[in-house]
C-alpha positions as a Markdown table, in Angstrom:
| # | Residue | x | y | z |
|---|---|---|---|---|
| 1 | Unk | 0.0 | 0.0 | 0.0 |
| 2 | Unk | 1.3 | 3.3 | -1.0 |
| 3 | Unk | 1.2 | 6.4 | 0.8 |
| 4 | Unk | 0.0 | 9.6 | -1.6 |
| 5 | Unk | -1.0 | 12.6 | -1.3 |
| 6 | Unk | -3.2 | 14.5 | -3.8 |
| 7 | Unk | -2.0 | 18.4 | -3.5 |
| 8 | Unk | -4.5 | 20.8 | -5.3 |
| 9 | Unk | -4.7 | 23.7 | -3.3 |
| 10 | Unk | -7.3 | 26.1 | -4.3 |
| 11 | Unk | -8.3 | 24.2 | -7.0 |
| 12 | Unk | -9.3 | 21.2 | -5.4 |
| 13 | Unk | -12.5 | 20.3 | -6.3 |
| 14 | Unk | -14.7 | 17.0 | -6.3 |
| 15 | Unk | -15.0 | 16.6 | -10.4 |
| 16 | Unk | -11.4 | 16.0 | -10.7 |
| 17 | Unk | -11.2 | 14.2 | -7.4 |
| 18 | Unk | -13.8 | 11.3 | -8.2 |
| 19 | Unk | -10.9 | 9.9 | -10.7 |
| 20 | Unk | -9.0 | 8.9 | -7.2 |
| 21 | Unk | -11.5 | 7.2 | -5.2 |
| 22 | Unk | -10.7 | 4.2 | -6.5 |
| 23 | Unk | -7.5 | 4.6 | -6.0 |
| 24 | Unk | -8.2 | 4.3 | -2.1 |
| 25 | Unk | -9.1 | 0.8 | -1.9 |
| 26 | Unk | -5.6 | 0.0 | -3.1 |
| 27 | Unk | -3.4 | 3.4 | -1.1 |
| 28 | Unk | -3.5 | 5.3 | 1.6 |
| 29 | Unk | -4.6 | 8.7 | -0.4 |
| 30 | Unk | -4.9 | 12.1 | 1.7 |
| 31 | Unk | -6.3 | 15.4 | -0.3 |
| 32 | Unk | -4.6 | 18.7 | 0.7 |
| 33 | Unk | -6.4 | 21.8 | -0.2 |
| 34 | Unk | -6.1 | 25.3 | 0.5 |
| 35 | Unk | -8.6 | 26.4 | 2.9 |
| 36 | Unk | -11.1 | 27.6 | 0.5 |
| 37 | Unk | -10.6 | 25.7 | -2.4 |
| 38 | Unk | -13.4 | 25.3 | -5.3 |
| 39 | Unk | -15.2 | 22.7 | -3.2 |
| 40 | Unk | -14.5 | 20.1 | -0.2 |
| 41 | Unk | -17.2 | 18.1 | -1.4 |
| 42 | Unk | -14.8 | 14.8 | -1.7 |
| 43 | Unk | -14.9 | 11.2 | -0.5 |
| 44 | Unk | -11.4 | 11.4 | 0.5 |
| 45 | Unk | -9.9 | 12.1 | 3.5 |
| 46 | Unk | -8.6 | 16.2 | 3.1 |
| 47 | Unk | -6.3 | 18.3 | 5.0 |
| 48 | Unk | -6.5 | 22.0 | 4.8 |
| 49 | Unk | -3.7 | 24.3 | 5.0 |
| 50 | Unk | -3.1 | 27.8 | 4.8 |
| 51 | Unk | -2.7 | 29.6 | 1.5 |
| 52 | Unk | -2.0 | 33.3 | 0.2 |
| 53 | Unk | -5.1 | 32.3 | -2.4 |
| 54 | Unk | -7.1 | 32.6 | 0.9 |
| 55 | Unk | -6.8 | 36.2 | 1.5 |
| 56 | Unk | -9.7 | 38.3 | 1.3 |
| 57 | Unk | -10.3 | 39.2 | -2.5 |
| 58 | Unk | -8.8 | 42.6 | -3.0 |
| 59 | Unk | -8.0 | 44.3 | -6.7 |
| 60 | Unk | -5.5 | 42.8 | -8.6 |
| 61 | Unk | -5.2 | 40.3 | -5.6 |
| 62 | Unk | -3.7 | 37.3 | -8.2 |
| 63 | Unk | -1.4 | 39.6 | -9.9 |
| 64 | Unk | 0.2 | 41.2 | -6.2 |
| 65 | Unk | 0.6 | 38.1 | -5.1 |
| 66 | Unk | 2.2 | 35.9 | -8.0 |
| 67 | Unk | 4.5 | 38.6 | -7.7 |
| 68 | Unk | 5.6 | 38.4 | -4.3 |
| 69 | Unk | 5.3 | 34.4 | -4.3 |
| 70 | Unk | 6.6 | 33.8 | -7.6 |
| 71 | Unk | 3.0 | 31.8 | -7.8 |
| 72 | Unk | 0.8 | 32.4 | -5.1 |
| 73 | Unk | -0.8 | 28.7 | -5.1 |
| 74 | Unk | 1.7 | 28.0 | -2.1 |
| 75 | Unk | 0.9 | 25.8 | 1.1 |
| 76 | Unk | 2.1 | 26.3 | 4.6 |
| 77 | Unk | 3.1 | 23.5 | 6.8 |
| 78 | Unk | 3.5 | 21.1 | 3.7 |
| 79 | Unk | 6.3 | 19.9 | 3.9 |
| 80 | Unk | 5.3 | 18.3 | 7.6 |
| 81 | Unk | 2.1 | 16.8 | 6.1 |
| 82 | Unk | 3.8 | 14.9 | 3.5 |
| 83 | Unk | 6.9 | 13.6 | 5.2 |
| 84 | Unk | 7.7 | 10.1 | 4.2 |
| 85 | Unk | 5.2 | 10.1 | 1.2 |
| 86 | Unk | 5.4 | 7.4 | -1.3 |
| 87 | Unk | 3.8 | 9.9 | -4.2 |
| 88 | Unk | 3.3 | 13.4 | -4.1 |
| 89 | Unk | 0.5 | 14.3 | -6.9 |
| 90 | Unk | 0.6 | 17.7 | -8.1 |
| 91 | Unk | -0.4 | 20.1 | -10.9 |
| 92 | Unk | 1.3 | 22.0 | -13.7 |
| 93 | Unk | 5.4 | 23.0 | -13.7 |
| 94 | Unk | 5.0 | 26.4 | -12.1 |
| 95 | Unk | 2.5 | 26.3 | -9.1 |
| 96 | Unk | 4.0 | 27.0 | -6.0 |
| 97 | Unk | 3.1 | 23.9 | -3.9 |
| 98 | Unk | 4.6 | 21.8 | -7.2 |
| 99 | Unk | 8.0 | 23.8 | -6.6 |
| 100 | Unk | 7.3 | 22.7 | -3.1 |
| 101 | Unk | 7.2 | 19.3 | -3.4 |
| 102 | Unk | 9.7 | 19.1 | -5.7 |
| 103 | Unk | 12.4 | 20.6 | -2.7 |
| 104 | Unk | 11.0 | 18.5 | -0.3 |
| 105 | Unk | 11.5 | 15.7 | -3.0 |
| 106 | Unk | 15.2 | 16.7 | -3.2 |
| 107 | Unk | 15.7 | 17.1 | 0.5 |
| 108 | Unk | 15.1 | 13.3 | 0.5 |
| 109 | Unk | 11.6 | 13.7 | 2.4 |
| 110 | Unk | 9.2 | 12.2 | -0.2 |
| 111 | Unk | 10.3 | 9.3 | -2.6 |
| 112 | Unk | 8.3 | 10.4 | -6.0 |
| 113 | Unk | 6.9 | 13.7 | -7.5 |
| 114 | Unk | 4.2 | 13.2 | -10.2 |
| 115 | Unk | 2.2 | 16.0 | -11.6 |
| 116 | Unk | -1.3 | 16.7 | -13.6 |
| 117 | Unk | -1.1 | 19.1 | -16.5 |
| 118 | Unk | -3.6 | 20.8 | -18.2 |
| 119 | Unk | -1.7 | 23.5 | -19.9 |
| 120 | Unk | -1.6 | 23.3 | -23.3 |
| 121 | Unk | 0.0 | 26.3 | -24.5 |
| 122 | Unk | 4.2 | 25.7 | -24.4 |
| 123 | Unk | 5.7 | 28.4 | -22.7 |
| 124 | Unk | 2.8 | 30.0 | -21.1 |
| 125 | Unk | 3.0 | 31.6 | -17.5 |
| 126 | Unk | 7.1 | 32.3 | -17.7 |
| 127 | Unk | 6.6 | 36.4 | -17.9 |
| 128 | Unk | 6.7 | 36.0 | -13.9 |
| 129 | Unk | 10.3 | 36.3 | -12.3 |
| 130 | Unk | 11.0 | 33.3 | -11.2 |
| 131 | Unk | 8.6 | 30.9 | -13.4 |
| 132 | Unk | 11.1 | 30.0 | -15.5 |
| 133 | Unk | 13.3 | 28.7 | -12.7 |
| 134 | Unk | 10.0 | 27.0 | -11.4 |
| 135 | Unk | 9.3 | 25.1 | -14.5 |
| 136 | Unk | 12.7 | 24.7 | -15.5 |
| 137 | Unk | 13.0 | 22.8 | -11.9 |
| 138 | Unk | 9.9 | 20.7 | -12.3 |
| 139 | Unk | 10.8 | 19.3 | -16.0 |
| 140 | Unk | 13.9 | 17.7 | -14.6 |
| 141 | Unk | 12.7 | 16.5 | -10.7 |
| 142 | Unk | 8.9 | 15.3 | -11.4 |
| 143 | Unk | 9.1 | 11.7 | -12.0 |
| 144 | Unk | 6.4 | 11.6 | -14.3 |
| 145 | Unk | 3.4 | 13.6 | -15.9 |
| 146 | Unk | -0.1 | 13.0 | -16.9 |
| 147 | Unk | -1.2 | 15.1 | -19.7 |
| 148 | Unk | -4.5 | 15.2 | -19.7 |
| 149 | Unk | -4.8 | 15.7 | -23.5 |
| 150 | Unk | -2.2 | 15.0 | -26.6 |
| 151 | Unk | -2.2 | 19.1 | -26.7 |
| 152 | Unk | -0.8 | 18.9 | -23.0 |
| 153 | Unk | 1.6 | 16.1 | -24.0 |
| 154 | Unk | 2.8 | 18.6 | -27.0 |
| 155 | Unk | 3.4 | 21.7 | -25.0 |
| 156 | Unk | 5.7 | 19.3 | -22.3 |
| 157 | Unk | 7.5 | 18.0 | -25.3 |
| 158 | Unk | 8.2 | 21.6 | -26.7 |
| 159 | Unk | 8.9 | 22.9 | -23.4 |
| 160 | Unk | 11.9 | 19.5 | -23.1 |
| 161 | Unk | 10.4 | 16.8 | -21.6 |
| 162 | Unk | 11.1 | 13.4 | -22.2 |
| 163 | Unk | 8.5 | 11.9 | -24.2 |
| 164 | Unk | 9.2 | 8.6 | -21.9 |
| 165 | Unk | 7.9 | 10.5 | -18.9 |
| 166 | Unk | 4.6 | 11.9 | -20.1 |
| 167 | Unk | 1.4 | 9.7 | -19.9 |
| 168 | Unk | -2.0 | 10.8 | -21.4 |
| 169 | Unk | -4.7 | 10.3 | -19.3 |
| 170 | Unk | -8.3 | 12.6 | -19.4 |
| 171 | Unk | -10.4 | 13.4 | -16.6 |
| 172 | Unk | -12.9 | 10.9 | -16.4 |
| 173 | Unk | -16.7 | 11.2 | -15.0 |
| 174 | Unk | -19.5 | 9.1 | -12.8 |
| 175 | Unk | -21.1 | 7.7 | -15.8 |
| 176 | Unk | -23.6 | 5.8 | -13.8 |
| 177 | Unk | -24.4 | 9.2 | -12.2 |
| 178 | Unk | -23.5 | 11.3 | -15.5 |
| 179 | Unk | -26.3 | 9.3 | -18.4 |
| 180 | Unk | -29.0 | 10.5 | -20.3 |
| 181 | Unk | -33.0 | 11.2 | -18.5 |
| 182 | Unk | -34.2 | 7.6 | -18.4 |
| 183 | Unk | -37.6 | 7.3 | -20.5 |
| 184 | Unk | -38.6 | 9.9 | -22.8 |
| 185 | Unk | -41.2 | 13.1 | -22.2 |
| 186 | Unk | -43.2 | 15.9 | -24.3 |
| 187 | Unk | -42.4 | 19.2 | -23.6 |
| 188 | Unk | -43.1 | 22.4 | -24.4 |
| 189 | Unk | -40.1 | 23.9 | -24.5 |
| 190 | Unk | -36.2 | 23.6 | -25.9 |
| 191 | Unk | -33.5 | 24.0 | -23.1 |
| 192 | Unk | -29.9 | 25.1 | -24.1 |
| 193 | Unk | -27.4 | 24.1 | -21.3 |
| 194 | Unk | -24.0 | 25.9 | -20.5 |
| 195 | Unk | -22.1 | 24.9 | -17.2 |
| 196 | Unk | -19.0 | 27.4 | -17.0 |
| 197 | Unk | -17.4 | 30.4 | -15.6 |
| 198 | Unk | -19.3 | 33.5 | -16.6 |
| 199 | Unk | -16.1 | 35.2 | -18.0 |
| 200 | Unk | -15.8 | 36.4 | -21.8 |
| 201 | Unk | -13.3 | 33.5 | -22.8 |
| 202 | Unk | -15.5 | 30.9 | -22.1 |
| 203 | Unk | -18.0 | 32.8 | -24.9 |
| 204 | Unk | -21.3 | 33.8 | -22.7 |
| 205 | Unk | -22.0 | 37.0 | -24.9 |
| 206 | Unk | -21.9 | 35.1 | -28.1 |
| 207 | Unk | -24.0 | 32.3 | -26.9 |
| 208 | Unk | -26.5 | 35.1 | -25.1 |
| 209 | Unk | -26.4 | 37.3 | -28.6 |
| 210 | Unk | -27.3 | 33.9 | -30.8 |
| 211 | Unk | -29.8 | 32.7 | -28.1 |
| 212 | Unk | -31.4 | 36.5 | -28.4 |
| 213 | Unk | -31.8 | 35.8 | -32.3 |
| 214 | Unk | -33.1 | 32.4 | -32.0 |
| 215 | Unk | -35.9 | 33.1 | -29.0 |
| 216 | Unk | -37.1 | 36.1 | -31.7 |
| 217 | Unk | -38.2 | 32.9 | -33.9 |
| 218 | Unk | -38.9 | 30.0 | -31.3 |
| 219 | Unk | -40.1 | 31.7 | -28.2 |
| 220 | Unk | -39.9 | 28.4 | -26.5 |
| 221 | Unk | -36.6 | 28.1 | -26.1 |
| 222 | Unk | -34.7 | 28.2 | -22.7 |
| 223 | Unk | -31.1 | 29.2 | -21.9 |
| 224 | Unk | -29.9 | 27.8 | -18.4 |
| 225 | Unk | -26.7 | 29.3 | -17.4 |
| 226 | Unk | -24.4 | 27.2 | -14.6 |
| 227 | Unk | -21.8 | 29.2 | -12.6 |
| 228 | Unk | -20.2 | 32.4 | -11.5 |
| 229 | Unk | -18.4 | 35.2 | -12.7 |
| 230 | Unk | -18.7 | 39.1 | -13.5 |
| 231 | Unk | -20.6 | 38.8 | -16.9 |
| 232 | Unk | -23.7 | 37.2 | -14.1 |
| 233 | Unk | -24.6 | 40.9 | -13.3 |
| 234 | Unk | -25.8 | 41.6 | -17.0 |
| 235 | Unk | -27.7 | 38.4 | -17.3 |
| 236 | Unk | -30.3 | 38.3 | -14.3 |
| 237 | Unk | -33.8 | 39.1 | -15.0 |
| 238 | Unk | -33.9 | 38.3 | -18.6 |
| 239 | Unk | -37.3 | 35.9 | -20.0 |
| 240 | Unk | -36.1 | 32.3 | -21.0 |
| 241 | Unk | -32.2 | 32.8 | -19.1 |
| 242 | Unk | -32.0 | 30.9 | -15.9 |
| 243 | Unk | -28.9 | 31.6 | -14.1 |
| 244 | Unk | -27.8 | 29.2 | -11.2 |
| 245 | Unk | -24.6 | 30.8 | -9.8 |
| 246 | Unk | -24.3 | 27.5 | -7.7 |
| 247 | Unk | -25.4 | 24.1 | -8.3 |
| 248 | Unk | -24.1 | 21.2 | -5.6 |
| 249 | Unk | -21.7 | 18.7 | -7.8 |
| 250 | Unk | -23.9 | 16.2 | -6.3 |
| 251 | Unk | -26.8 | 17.7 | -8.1 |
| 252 | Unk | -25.7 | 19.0 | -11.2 |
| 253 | Unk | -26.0 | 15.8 | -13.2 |
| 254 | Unk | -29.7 | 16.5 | -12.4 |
| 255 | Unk | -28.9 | 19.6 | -14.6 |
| 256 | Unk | -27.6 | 17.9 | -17.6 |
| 257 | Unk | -31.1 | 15.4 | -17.9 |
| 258 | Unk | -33.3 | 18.3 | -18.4 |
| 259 | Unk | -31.1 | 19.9 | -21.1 |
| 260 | Unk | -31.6 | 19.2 | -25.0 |
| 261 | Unk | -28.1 | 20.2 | -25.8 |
| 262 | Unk | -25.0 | 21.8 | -24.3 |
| 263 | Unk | -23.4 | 24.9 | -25.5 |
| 264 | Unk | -20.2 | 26.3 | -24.4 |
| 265 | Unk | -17.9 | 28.6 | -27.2 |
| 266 | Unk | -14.8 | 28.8 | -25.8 |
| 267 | Unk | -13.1 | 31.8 | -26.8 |
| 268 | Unk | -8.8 | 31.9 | -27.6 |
| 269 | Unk | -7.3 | 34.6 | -26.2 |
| 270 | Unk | -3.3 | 35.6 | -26.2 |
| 271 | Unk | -2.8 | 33.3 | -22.8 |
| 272 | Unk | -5.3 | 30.8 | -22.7 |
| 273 | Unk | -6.8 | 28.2 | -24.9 |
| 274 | Unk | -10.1 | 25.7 | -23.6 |
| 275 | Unk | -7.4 | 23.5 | -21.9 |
| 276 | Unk | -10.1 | 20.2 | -21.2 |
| 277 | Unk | -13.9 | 21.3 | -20.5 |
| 278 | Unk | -15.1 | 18.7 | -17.8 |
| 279 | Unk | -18.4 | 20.4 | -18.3 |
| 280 | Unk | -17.8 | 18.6 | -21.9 |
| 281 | Unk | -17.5 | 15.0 | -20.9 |
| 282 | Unk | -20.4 | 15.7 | -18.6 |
| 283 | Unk | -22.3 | 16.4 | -21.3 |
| 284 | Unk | -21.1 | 13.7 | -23.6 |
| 285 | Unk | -21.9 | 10.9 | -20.9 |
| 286 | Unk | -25.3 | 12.9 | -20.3 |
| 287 | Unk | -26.2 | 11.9 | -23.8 |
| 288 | Unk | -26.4 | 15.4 | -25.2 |
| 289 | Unk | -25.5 | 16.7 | -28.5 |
| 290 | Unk | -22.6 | 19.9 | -28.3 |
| 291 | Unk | -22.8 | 23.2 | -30.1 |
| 292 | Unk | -19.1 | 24.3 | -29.2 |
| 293 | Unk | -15.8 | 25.6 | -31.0 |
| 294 | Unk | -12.5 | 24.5 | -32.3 |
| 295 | Unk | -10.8 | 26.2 | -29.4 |
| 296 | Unk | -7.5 | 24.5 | -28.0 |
| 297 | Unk | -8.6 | 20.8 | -27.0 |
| 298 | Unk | -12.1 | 20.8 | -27.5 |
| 299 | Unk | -12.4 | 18.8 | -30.7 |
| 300 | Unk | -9.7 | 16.5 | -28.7 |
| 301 | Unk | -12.5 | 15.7 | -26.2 |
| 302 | Unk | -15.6 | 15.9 | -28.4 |
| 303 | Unk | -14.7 | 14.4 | -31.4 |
| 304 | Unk | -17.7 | 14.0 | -33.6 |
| 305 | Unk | -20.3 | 14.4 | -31.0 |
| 306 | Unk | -20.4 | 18.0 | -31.8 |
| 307 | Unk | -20.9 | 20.9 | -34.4 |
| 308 | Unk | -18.0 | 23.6 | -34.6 |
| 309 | Unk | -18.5 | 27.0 | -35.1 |
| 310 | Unk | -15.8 | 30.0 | -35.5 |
| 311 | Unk | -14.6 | 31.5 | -32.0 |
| 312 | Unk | -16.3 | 34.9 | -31.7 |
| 313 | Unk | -19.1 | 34.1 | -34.2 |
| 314 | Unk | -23.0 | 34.4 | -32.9 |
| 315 | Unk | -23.9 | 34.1 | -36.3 |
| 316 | Unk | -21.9 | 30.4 | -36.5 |
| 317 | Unk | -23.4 | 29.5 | -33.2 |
| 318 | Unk | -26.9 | 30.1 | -34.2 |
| 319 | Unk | -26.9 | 28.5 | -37.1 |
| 320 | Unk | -25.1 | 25.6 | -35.3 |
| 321 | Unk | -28.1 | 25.7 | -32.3 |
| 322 | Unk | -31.1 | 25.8 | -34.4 |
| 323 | Unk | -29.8 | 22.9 | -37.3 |
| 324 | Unk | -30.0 | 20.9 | -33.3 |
| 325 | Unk | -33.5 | 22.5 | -32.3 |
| 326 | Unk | -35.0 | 21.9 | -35.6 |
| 327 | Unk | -33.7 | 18.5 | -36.4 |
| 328 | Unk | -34.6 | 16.0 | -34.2 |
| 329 | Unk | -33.1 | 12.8 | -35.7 |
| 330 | Unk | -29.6 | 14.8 | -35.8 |
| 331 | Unk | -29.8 | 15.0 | -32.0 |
| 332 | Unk | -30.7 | 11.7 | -31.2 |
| 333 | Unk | -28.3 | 11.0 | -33.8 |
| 334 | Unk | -25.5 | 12.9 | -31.8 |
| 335 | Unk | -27.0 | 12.1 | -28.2 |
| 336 | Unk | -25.8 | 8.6 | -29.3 |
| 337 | Unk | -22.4 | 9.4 | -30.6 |
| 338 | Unk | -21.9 | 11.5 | -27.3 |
| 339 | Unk | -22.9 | 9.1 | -25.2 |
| 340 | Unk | -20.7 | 5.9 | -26.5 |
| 341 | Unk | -17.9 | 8.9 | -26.9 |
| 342 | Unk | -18.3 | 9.1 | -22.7 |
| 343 | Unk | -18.1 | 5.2 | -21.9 |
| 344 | Unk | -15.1 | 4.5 | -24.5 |
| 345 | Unk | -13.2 | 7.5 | -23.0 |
| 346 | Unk | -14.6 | 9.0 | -20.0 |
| 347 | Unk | -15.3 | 6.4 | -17.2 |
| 348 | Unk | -14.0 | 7.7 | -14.5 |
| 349 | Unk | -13.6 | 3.7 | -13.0 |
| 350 | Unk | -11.5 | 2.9 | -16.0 |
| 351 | Unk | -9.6 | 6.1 | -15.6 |
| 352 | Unk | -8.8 | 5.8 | -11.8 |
| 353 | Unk | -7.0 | 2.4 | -13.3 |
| 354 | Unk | -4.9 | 4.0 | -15.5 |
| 355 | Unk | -3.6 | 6.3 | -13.1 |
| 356 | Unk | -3.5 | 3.1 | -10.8 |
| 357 | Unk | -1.1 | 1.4 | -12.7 |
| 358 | Unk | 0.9 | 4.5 | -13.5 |
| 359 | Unk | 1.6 | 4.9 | -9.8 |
| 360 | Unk | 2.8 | 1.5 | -9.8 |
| 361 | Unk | 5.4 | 1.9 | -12.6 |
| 362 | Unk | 6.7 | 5.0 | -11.2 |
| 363 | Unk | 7.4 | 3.2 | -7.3 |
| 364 | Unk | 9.5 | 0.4 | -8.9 |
C-alpha cells in the first residue's frame, strides 16, 4: 500500500477528485487543499492548509501576489504533512506547492513527485520572475506527468520533456451518475445548457447574442446558465435565461437530464486556450448533442459528437443551435455518438486504473 497525497490547493475540487476514489481501496490517499478551495465536497480524506489564495479578494489580488510568491498557489506547513510520502501528486510545472514538493523531494523527504497538467499552450506563464526557474525545476525532478490531452503532452515536449515520462490520461466522469434522463417526455419547450465560468473567454456573450436571435423565432426556447463570474450581473432578469450561480456537484447531473443540448464557445485569447472542458465530458456521458468551438482541446474531447463553429461568431453559433432544435433525428443521432464517446473514453472507473497502474510503474 502506497502512501499519496493528492496536492490541489485552491483548485481542489470534487469533479477531478472522483478519478482517485478508486484509488483508495488500493493506497493510503490524503487530499490537501487550500482552505477555501473550489469545493470540499470529496470522498477522500482532506487536510486544509493555509494559502495566500485565501486572503480576502482585493484588486489585482492574483497579480500582487504571484508577484511576491513567484506563484501564489503555495501551502504552509506542507512539507510536515507529507513527510515520508510514497507519491506526491501535483499540478502544472509552475504552481507553488509543485516547486514545493519538488524541494521536499530533493531534501530526501518524499520518494516520488508526479504532476497533472492541463496547460496546453508551451511556454505560457514564464513572464513571472522566477517561473522559468519554477518550470525549469519541475521538468527535470517530477518523476512523471499526466497530460491530460495529446495538446498537453505537445506543450511538455516543446517545453523538453522526455517523451518517456509523459502519460495521457483525461479526466474521467461518474457515468452511472453522469447518463441521459431515463424514458422519454413531451415538452413544451427547448433548453440550451451551459455549465461554465461566466467570463468572456468561455464565450457567454456570443452564446447570449445567438440565443437572443433564435428566441425572436422559437419563443420556446430556454437558456440555463451554470456558474459564477462578472458577466452574471448583466444576465439576471432576462425571459427564458435561468442563471444558477451555484449548483451542488452532487446535483448537477440532475442539470444535464433536463437539457436538450450543451453549449459552451470557448473563446482563444493571447494566454489561454479551452485547456479540457469537464463540463464537456459531462455532457457527452449525459447523452447530449454539443454546439461548441474548435478552441485548443475541444475537438480532442468531443470528437464527432459536436458541431464547430468560429470563435467569436454568434452568427456560426446560431446557425449551429437551431440545425439541433429543428432536427430531431440529428440530436438523437449525436445524443448517441456522445454518449458511446463518454463510456469508451470517460469512465472515471477505467480512468482511476490508468492512473493506478501508473503509480505502480513510477514506485518500482
Amino acid at each position: 500500500m502506497k502512501k499519496v497525497f493528492i496536492v490541489r490547493g485552491a483548485f481542489l475540487n470534487p469533479f477531478e477528485l472522483q478519478n482517485y476514489y478508486l484509488l483508495a481501496k488500493k493506497n493510503e490517499v490524503i487530499a490537501i487543499s487550500s482552505k477555501h478551495p473550489i469545493s470540499d465536497k470529496i470522498q477522500l480524506p482532506l487536510k486544509k492548509l493555509w494559502s495566500p489564495t485565501d486572503l480576502p479578494n482585493f484588486p489585482f489580488k492574483f497579480p500582487i501576489l504571484n508577484r511576491l510568491f513567484t506563484d501564489a498557489h503555495r501551502l504552509y506547513g506542507l512539507d510536515k504533512v507529507i513527510k515520508g510520502a510514497d507519491i506526491v501528486h501535483v499540478a502544472e510545472t509552475y504552481f507553488g506547492y509543485t516547486h514545493q514538493a519538488i524541494m521536499a523531494k530533493r531534501r530526501g523527504v518524499v520518494k516520488r513527485v508526479i504532476s497533472t497538467v492541463w496547460e496546453i499552450i508551451p511556454h505560457n506563464n514564464e513572464s513571472l520572475r522566477g517561473r522559468k526557474q519554477y518550470k525549469k525545476l519541475a521538468q527535470e525532478s517530477v518523476d512523471h506527468f499526466i497530460a491530460v490531452t495529446e495538446m498537453a503532452k505537445e506543450a511538455l515536449l516543446q517545453e523538453g520533456v522526455s517523451e518517456t515520462k509523459i502519460s495521457v490520461i483525461p479526466v474521467g466522469v461518474d457515468i452511472k451518475r453522469f447518463s441521459p434522463e431515463p424514458g422519454l417526455r413531451k415538452k413544451r419547450t427547448f433548453n440550451i445548457l451551459c455549465v461554465a465560468r461566466l467570463v468572456p473567454e468561455k464565450g457567454i456573450e456570443d452564446l447570449v447574442t445567438a440565443f437572443f436571435k433564435i428566441k425572436e423565432k422559437y419563443p420556446q426556447v430556454h437558456l440555463t446558465l451554470i456558474g459564477n463570474g462578472p458577466l452574471g450581473h448583466d444576465l439576471a432578469g432576462f425571459k427564458n435565461i435561468h442563471l444558477k450561480k451555484k449548483v451542488p456537484y452532487g446535483q448537477i447531473h440532475t442539470e444535464y437530464q433536463k437539457a436538450d443540448l450543451f453549449c459552451l464557445p470557448s473563446r482563444s485569447t493571447s494566454t489561454w486556450q479551452e485547456q479540457f472542458g469537464v463540463s464537456l465530458v459531462e455532457a457527452l456521458a449525459s447523452g447530449l448533442p454539443i454546439v461548441t468551438t474548435s478552441t485548443g482541446a475541444i475537438p480532442e474531447v468531443c470528437g464527432e459528437a459536436a458541431l464547430y463553429g468560429r470563435e467569436r461568431s454568434p452568427e456560426t453559433l446560431q446557425t449551429n443551435l437551431e440545425k439541433l432544435i429543428y432536427n430531431e433525428v440529428l440530436r438523437q443521432k449525436m445524443a448517441q455518438i456522445a454518449r458511446a464517446r463518454a463510456l469508451a473514453k470517460f469512465d472515471h472507473l477505467k480512468i482511476a486504473k490508468q492512473i493506478q497502474t501508473l503509480y505502480q510503474k513510477v514506485c518500482r
